[in-house]
Short mmCIF file of the C-alpha atoms (twelve columns), coordinates in Angstrom:
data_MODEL
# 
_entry.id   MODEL 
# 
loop_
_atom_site.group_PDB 
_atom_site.id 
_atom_site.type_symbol 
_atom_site.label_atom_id 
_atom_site.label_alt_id 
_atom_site.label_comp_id 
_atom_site.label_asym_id 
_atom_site.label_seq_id 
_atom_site.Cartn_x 
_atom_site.Cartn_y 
_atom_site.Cartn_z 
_atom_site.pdbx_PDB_model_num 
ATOM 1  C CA . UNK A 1  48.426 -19.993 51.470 1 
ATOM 2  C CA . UNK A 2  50.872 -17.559 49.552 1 
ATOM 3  C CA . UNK A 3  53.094 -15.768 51.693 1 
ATOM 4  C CA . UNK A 4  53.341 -12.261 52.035 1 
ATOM 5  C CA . UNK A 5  56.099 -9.808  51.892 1 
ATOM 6  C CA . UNK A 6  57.058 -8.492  55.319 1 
ATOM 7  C CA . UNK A 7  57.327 -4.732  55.721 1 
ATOM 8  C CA . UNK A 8  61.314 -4.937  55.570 1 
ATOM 9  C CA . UNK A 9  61.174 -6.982  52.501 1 
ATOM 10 C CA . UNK A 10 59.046 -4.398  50.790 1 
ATOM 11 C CA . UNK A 11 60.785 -1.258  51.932 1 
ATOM 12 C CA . UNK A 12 63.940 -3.301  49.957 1 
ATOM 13 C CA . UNK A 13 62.298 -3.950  47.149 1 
ATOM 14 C CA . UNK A 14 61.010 -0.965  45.837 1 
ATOM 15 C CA . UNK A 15 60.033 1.435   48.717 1 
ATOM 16 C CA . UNK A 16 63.033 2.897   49.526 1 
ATOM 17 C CA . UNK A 17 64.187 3.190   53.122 1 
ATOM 18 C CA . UNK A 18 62.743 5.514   55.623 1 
ATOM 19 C CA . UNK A 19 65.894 7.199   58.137 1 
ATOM 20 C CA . UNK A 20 65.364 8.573   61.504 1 
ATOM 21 C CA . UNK A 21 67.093 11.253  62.706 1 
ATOM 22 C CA . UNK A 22 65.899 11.820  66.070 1 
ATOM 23 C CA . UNK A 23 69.733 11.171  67.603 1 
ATOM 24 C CA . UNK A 24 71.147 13.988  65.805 1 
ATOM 25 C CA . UNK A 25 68.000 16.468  65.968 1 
ATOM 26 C CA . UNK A 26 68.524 15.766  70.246 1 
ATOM 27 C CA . UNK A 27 72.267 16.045  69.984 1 
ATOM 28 C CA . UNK A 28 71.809 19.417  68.661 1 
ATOM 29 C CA . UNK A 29 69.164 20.533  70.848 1 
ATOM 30 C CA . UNK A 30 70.940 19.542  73.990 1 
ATOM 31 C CA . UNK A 31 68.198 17.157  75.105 1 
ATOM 32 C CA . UNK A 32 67.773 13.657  76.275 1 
ATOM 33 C CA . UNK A 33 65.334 10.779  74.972 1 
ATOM 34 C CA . UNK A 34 63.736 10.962  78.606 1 
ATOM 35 C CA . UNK A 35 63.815 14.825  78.108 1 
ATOM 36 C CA . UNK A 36 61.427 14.073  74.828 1 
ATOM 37 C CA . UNK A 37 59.663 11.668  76.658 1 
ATOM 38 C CA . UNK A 38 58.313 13.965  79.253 1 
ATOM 39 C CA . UNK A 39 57.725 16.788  76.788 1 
ATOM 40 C CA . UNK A 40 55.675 14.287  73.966 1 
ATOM 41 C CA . UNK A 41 54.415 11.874  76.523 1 
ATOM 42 C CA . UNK A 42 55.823 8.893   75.182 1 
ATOM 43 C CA . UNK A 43 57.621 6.352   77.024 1 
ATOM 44 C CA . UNK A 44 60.930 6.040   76.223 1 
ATOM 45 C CA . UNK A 45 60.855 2.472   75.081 1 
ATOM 46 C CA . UNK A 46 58.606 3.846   71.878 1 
ATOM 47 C CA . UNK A 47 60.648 6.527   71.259 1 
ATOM 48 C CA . UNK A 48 64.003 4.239   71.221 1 
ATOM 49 C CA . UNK A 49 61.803 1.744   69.337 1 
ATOM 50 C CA . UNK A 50 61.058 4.711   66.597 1 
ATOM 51 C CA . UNK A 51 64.834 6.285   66.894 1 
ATOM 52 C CA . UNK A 52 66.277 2.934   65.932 1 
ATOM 53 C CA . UNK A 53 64.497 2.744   62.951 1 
ATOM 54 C CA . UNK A 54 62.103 -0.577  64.084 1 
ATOM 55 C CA . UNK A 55 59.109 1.486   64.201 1 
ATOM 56 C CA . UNK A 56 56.580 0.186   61.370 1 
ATOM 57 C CA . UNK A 57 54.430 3.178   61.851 1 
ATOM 58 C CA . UNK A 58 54.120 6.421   63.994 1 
ATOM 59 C CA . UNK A 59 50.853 8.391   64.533 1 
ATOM 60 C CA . UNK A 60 50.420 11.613  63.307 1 
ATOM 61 C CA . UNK A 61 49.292 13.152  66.834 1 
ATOM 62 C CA . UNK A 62 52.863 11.523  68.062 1 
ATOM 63 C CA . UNK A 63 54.868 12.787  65.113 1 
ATOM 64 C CA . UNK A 64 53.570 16.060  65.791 1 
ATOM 65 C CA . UNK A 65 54.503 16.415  69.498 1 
ATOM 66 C CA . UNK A 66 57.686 15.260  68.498 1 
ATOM 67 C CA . UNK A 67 58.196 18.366  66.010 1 
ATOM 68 C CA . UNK A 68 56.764 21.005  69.061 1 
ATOM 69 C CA . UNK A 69 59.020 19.499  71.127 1 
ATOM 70 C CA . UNK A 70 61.870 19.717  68.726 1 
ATOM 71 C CA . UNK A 71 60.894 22.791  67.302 1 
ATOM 72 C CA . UNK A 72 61.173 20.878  63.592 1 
ATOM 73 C CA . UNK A 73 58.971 19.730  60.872 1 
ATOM 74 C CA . UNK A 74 58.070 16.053  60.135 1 
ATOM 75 C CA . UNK A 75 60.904 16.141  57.432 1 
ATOM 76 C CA . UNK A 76 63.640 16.928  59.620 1 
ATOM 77 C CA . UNK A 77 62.782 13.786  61.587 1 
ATOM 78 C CA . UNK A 78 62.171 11.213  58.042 1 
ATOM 79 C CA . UNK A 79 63.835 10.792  55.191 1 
ATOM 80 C CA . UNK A 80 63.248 8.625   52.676 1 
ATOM 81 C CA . UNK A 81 65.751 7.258   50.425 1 
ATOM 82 C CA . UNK A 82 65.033 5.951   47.143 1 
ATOM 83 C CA . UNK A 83 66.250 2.363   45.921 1 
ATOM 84 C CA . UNK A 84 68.860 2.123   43.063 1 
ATOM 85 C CA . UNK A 85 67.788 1.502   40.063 1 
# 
């Protein structure tokens, strides 16, 4: 059976690499992880899981109570960066 690429491997190959930036959007808001937590209803192990950039995917309801909560936009939160060429 041929094996398949694991997300990581892709995202290093040619997807680029996604960055969270949930640390310094909280840092500048004043507010906790377990601050967010309450507000999005997330436990805080998800939302560590997501700030430390192991996350393989978020939902869209979850990004968006992030961005009330932060009073942001989805792009604030991820950025992609593009591989060398």
């Amino acid at each position: 059976m041929p094996q398949r690429h694991k997300p990581e491997a892709a995202a290093e190959i040619g997807a680029g690499k996604i960055t969270v930036h949930l640390d310094e959007l909280l840092a500048a808001r004043g507010m906790t992880l377990t601050e967010l937590s309450d507000l999005v209803g997330i436990t805080i192990v998800n939302l560590s899981v997501l700030k430390n950039g192991h996350a393989r995917a978020i939902r869209f309801s979850t990004l968006a109570g992030i961005c009330d909560a932060l009073d942001c936009q989805p792009g604030d939160i991820l950025t992609r960066q593009k591989p060398a060429d």
